[in-house]
C-alpha positions in Angstrom: 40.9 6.3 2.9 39.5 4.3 5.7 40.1 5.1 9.4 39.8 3.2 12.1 36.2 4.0 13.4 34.7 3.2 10.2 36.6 -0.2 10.2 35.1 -0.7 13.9 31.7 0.8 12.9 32.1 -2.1 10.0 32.9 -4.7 12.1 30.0 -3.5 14.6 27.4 -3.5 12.0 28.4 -7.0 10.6 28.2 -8.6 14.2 25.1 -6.9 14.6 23.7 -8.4 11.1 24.7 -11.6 12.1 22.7 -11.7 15.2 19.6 -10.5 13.7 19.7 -13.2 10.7 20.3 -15.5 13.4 17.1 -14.4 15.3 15.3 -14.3 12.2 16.3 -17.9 11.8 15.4 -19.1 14.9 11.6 -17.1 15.0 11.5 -18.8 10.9 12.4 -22.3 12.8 9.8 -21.7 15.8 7.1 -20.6 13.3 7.5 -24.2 11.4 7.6 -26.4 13.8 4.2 -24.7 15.3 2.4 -24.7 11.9 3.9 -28.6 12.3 2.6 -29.3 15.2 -1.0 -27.5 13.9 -1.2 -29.9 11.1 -0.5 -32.9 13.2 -3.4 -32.0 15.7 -5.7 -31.3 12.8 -4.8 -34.5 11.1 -5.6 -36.3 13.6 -9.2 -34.6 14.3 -9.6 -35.3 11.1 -8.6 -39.2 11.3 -10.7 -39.3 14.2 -13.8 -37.9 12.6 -13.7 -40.2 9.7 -13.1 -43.1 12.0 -16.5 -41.9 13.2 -18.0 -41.8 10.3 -16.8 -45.3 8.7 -17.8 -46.9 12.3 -14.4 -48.1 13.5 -12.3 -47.0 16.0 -10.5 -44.3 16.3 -7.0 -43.8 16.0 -5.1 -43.3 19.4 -3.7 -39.5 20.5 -0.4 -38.8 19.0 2.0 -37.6 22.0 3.0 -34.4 22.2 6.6 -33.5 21.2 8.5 -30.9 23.4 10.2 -28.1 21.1 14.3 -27.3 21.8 14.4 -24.8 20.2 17.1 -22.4 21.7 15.8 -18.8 22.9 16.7 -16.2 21.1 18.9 -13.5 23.0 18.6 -10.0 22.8 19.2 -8.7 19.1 20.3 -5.5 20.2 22.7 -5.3 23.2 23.4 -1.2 22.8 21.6 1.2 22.1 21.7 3.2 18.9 23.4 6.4 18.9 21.7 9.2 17.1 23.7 11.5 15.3 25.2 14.6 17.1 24.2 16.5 13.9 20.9 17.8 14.1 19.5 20.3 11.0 17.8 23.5 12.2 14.9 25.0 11.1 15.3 27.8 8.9 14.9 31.5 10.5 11.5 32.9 10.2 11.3 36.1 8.3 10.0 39.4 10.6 6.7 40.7 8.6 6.9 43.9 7.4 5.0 46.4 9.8 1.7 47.6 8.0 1.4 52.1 7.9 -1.6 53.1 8.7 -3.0 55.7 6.3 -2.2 59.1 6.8 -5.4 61.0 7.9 -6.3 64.1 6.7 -5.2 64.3 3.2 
């Protein structure tokens, strides 16, 4: 039997899913054209030490390219509710009072 809310709480966690694959794949995007650009700048150290070493001249500086890559909006625009159920501690138990012995027999 579905109701309503859970169709709606459904729906609300799918939208929600969507949005954080799609900031996952944007930071995953971000991440490899930054480990791009780290390999370009060290290949080109690189050509520019050997060109040093063979005696020629060295290569000219590759230009920077400007990343568009879109910024990622807020994954979460509500807060999570808790639950309104809450579990309660179990009742301690009272100790048992301790008699003192009886003096004088």
């Amino acid at each position: 039997m579905t109701t309503s809310y859970i169709i709606e709480k459904k729906a609300e966690l799918k939208k929600l899913k969507n949005i954080l694959r799609q900031a996952e794949k944007t930071a995953l995007e971000k991440a490899e054209a930054d480990a791009l650009a780290r390999k370009k700048a060290s290949d080109y150290r690189i050509a520019v030490k050997m060109a040093r070493i063979e005696g020629r001249e060295a290569p000219a500086a590759p230009e920077p390219e400007i990343a568009t890559v879109p910024e990622v909006k807020a994954a979460v625009t509500e807060p999570m509710v808790k639950s309104t159920t809450t579990k309660k501690a179990p009742a301690k138990k009272k100790a048992a009072s301790k008699k003192s012995p009886k003096k004088g027999s």
